[in-house]
N, C-alpha and C positions, 0 to 999 in steps of 0.2 A: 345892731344891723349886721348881718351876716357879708362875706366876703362879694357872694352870690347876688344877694339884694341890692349893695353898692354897683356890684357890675351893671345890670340890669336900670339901676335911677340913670347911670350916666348915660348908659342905648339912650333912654326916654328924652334924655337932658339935649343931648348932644344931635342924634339923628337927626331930626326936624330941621337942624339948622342949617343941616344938609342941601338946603331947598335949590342950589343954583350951582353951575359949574366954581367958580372962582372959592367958595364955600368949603366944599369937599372936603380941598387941602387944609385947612384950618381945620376942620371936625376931625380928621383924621389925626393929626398933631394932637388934638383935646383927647379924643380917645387913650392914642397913647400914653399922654402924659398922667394920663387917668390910671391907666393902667399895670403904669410902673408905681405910682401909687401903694394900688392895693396890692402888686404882687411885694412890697416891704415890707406887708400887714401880716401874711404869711409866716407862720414863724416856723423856725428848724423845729424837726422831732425831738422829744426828749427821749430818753434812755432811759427805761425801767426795766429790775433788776425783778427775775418771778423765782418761783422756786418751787420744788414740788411739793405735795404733798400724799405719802400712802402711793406715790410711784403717778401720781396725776398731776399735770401740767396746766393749770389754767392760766389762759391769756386771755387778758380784759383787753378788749380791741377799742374802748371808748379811751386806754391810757394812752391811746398814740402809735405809732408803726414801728417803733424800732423795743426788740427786747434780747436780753442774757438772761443766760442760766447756767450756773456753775453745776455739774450732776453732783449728787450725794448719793442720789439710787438710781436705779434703774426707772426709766421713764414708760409707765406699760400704757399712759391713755395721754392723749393730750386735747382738751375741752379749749374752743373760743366763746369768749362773753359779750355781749355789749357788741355784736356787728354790727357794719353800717347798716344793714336791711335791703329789702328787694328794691332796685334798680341802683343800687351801689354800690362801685369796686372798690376793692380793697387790698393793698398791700401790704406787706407785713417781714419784715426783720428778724433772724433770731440769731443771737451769737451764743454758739453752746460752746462750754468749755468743758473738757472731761474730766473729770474725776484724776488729782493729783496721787493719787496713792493706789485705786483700782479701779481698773477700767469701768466704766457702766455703758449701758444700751438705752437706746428709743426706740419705743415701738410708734410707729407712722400712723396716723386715722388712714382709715377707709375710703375716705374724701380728698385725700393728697393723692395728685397725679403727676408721676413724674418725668421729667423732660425723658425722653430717649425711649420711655417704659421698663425703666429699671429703677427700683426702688432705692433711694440715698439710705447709704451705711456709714452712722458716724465713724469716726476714728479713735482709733482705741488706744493710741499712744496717749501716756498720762499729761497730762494738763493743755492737750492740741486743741486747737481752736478751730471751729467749722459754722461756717454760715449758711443758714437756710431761709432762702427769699417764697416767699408762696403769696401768690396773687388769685383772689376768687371775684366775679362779676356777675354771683348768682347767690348773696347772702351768706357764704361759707358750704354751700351743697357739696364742692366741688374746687378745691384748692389745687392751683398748680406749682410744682415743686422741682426747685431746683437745689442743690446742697456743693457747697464749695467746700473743700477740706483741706487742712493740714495747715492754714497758717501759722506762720510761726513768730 
């Protein structure tokens, strides 16, 4: 039973019982106690580690939201797999780490739009650390993009 379906039994469960002022306050306490529940069901992202191939980046979005990538090459395409599909958002994590000995590049999709209207340029100090969040609410048409750089 899905997170969703559980929400959804306890509306069913709970509402009706709603039926007279003094009520209310008691369904509302159920609710919540419900609902802190299923939000401990909830589990933290895992952390999958991708890696290119032929200078192609795929990210399987069914692994989860949060991913690295240490460069070897240069990044010239980057593919998402496994989206959630039409009417669901999705965000997504990437910690790129650069290449310890020579610099490397990514080349951005077509479909990453980004904050300001300027395109994110990783950093090209060896082994610097940059994060790129992108959020789409149209299947992946349309990714928005923001790039944090240099941590150290």
């Amino acid at each position: 039973m899905t997170i969703l379906s559980q929400a959804e039994q306890i509306r069913d469960e709970v509402i009706p019982k709603a039926n007279t002022p003094e009520r209310v306050g008691d369904c509302l306490v159920d609710i919540a106690n419900a609902l802190a529940e299923l939000a401990a069901q909830i589990p933290a992202s895992v952390v999958t580690d991708v890696s290119s191939v032929a200078g192609v980046l795929t990210i399987d979005c069914s692994l989860g939201d949060y991913f690295t990538v240490t460069l070897t090459e240069n990044i010239t395409s980057i593919v998402f797999t496994n989206t959630a599909g039409s009417g669901y958002g999705m965000t997504k994590m990437l910690k790129i780490t650069q290449h310890a000995s020579a610099a490397k590049t990514v080349a951005w999709p077509a479909a990453f739009k980004w904050a300001g209207g300027s395109t994110g340029v990783i950093s090209t100090a060896l082994s610097a650390v940059d994060r790129l969040a992108i959020t789409s609410d149209d299947d992946g048409t349309v990714w928005h993009a923001t790039l944090a750089k240099a941590f150290a």
